[in-house]
N, C-alpha and C positions, 0 to 999 in steps of 0.2 A: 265575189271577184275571184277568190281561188277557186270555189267551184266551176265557173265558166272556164278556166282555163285547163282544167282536166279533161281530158278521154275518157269513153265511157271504157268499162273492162272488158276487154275479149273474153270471150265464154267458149269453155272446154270444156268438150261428153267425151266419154269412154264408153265400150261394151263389151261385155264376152260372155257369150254364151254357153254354156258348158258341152251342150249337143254340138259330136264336131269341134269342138273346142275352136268356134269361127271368135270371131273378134274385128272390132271397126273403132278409129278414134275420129274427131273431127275439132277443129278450133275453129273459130268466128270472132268478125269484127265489122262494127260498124260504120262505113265507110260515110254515113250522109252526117254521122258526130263528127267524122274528122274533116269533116267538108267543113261546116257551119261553125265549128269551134272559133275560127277569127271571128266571126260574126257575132257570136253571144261575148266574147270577149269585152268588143267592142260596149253593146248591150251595157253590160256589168259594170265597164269602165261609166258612163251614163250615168245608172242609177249610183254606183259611187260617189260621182261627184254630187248631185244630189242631196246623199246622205251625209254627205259636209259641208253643203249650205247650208240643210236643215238646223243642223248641228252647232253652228254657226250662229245661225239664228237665234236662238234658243240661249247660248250666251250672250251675247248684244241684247238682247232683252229683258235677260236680270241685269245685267250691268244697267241699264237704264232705270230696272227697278230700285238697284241699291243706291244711285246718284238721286233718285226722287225721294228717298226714307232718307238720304242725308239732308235736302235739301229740309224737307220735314223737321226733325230732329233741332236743326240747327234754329230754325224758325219759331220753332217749339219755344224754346230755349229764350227766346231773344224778347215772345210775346211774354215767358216767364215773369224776367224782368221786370218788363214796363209794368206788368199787373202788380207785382209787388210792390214800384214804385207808386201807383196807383191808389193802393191796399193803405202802402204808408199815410200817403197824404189826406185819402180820406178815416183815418185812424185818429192822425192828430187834428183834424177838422174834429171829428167826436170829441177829443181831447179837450179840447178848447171850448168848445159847447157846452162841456160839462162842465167848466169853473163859472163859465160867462153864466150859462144858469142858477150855480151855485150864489151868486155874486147877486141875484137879481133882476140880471138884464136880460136875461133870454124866457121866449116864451115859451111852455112847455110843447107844443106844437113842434116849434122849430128844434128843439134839444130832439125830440122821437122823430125826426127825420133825418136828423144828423147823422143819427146811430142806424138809423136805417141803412143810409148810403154806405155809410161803414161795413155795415154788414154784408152786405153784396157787395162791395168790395175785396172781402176775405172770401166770400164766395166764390168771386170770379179767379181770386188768388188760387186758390186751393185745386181749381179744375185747370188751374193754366199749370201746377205743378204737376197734376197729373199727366197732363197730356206731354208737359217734357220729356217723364220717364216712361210713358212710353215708347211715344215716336226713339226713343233711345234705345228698346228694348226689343223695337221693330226693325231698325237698322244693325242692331248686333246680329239678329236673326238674319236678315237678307245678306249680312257679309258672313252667314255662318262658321263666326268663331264661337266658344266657348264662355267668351268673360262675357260679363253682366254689362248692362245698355252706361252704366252709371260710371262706370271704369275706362269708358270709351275716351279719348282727347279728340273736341270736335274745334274746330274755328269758332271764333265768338259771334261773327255777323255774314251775312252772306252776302256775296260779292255785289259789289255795281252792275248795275243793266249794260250789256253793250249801248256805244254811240246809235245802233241800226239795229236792221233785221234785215235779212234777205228777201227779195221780193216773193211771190208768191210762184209763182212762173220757174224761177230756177230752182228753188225747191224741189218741184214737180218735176225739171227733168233731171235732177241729183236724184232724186229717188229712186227712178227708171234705171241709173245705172248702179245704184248703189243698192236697195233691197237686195237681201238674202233667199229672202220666200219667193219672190220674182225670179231672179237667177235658178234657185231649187224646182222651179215650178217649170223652166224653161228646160233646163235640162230632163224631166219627166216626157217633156212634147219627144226630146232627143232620142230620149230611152224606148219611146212606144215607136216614134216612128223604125230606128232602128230592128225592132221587134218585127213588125210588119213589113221590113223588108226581108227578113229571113223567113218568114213566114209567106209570101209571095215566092219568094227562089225557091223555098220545098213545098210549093203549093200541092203540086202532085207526086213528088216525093218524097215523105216524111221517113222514111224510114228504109234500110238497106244494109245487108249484110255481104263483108267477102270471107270467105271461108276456105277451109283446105283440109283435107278429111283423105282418111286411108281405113283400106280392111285389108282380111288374111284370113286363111285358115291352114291349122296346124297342116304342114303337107303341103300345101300348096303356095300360088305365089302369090307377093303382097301386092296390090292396088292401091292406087293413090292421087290424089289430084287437086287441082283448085274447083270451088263455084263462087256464086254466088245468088241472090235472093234480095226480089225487091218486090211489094203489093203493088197490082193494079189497079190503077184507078179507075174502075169501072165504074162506083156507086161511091165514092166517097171520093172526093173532088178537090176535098181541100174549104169547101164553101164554109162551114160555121168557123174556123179558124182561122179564117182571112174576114170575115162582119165580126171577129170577134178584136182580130185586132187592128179591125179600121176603127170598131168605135171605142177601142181604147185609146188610140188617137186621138178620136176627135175630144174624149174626155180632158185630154192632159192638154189641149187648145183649149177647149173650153174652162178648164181653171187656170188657165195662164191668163187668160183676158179678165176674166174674173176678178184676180190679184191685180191685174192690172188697175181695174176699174175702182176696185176698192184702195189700191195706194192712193190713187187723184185723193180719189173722194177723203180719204182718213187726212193726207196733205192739207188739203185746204179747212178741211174743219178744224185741224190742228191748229195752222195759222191763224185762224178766226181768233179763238180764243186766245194764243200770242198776242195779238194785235188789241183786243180789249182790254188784257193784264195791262201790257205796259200802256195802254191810256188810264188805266183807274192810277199806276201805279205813277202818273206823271200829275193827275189830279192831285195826287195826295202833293206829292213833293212841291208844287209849285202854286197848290194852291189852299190845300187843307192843313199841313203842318206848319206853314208860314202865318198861315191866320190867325193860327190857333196860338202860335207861339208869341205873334204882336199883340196878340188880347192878352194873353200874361202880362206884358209889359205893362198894356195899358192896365193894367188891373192892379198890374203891380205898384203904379206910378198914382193914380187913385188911393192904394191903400197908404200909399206914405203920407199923402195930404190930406189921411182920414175921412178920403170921401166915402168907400166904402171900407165893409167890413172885412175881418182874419176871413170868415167863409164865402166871400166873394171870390177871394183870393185864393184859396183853395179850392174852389169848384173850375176855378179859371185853370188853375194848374192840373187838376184832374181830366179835363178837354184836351189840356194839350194830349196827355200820355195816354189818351182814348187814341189821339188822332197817331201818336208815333206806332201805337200796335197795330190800327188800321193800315197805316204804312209799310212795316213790317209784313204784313198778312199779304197785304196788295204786292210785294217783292218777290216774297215765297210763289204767290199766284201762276206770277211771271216766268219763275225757274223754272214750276211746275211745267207749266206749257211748256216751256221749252224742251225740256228732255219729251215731251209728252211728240212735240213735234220731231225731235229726231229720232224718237222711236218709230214715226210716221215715217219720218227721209229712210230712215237706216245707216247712217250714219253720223258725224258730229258735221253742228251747222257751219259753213264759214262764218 
C-alpha cells in the first residue's frame, strides 16, 4: 500500500569532460508513474483489503477450533464420570460375588464373569481419564496459555440443544454474505481486474520520461532545455501483458466460483450431519435413557420382592450409565456439528 503510493525517483546525470573542460547535466522523471500512481493505488487498496479478509479468516477459524477443544474437554470430562460411576458399580457387583461365592451360593462360572465385567470396567475408566486430560491439554494449547490442561475452570456439562436449527436454505444464503474466503476472494477478482485496466490504458505506453538537461563550455555560453522520451510501439504492442493479465482475471473468477461452489457444498454437508446428531441425540433422550432408567426401576422393584438377584440389579444400573454416556457423546456430537457448521456459514448461527 505505501509502495503504490510513492513516485518512482527522478534520476540525475552529470558530465564533464576535461578536454575543453565542456560539461552537460540532465534530470528525468517518469511522467507514465505519475500518470498510473492513482491507479495502482487503488490496486493496492484491493489487495489490502483482501489481506484482511484473509487475516480475518484465519481467526474465526481457530476461534472455532478452540470452541470445538472446549466442546471436547467438557465432554470428555462428563463421559469421565459416568465411566467411574460405571467402574463403581461394576466393582461392587464383584464385591458381592465375591462373599455370595464365599457363602456358597455362587457358581464359579458366574463369580469369573463378575470380575471380568469389573475389570473392563476400570478399563474403560482409566481410558475415559485419559482422554479427559487430554482433550484438557489440547484446549490449553488451542487457547495458547501457559497453565496445564488440569488447572483450566471448565463448566461441568454442556449446554442444552437449541429448541431448532436453521433451515438449510438460509444458511446458504448467510454464508454468501458472511464468508471471509468469499469476500477475500472477491476482492482478488477487484485487484486483477483493476490491474488489467491499467495495463489496457498503458497498453502501448508503458513507459515515458520528461526531462530537462543543460550543457556549457568554459568560455562559452550555457544551453538548456526541456525533452522528453517515450518507446515506440512498433514490435512490442503491449500483447503478452494484456493475455497476461486477462488470464489473471479470469483466474481470480475462477476461484471465486470455486469458493463459491465449495461454501454450498461444505453448507449442506455440514447441515447433514447437524441434523443426524440432534436426531441420535433426541433418540437417546426420549427414548434410550428413559428405557433404560424405567428398567432400573423395574429391576429395582423386582429386587426388593426378591425376584431377582443384587447382580440383576447392577447390571440394570450399569445400562443405564452406558446409556447416560451415550447421551453425553450423542450431545457433544451435536455441538460438534454445529461449530463444524458455522465454520461452513462463517459466522455464528442464529
Amino acid at each position: 500500500m505505501v509502495q503504490a503510493a510513492l513516485l518512482a525517483n527522478p534520476v540525475i546525470s552529470f558530465d564533464r569532460f576535461t578536454t575543453g573542460r565542456f560539461q552537460e547535466f540532465g534530470i528525468a522523471q517518469s511522467f507514465i508513474d505519475l500518470l498510473s500512481q492513482p491507479m495502482r493505488r487503488r490496486v493496492a487498496e484491493a489487495e489490502m483489503e483482501s489481506a484482511r479478509l484473509r487475516i480475518a479468516n484465519v481467526v474465526f477459524q481457530h476461534v472455532t477450533d478452540v470452541r470445538s477443544s472446549l466442546v471436547e474437554a467438557v465432554a470428555a470430562a462428563q463421559v469421565r464420570d459416568v465411566s467411574e460411576r460405571a467402574q463403581a458399580a461394576a466393582a461392587a457387583s464383584a464385591v458381592a460375588a465375591t462373599a455370595i461365592h464365599a457363602a456358597g451360593n455362587l457358581q464359579e462360572l458366574d463369580l469369573v464373569s463378575e470380575r471380568a465385567a469389573a475389570a473392563e470396567f476400570q478399563a474403560v475408566a482409566i481410558h475415559a481419564r485419559g482422554e479427559s486430560a487430554s482433550t484438557r491439554e489440547q484446549l490449553a494449547r488451542a487457547l495458547g496459555v501457559s497453565t496445564t490442561g488440569a488447572a483450566l475452570i471448565l463448566q461441568d456439562r454442556l449446554p442444552e440443544l437449541p429448541v431448532a436449527d436453521p433451515s438449510v436454505d438460509s444458511l446458504v444464503a448467510l454464508a454468501a454474505r458472511s464468508r471471509l474466503d468469499l469476500a477475500a476472494a472477491l476482492q482478488d477478482v477487484n485487484a486483477a481486474g483493476k490491474t488489467l485496466g491499467i495495463t489496457r490504458r498503458f497498453r502501448l505506453l508503458p513507459d515515458g520520461t520528461l526531462s530537462f538537461a543543460g550543457e556549457g563550455e568554459d568560455g562559452g555560453p550555457f544551453k538548456s532545455g526541456p525533452g522528453f522520451s517515450i518507446p515506440l510501439p512498433f514490435f512490442d504492442r503491449g500483447q503478452a501483458r494484456m493475455l497476461r493479465a486477462q488470464s489473471a482475471l479470469r483466474a481470480a473468477v475462477a476461484r471465486h466460483e470455486a469458493i463459491t461452489l465449495s461454501m454450498r457444498a461444505d453448507v449442506r454437508a455440514a447441515y447433514a450431519l447437524l441434523t443426524s446428531a440432534r436426531a441420535r441425540f433426541e433418540e437417546y433422550r426420549l427414548r434410550v435413557v428413559p428405557l433404560r432408567r424405567r428398567a432400573t426401576e423395574e429391576t429395582q422393584l423386582q429386587y426388593n420382592a426378591m425376584a431377582v438377584s443384587v447382580f440383576g440389579l447392577l447390571q440394570a444400573r450399569q445400562g443405564e450409565l452406558n446409556a447416560g454416556q451415550g447421551y453425553i457423546e450423542a450431545m457433544s456430537d451435536y455441538w460438534k456439528a454445529r461449530i463444524q457448521l458455522e465454520r461452513a456459514v462463517g459466522t455464528s448461527l442464529p
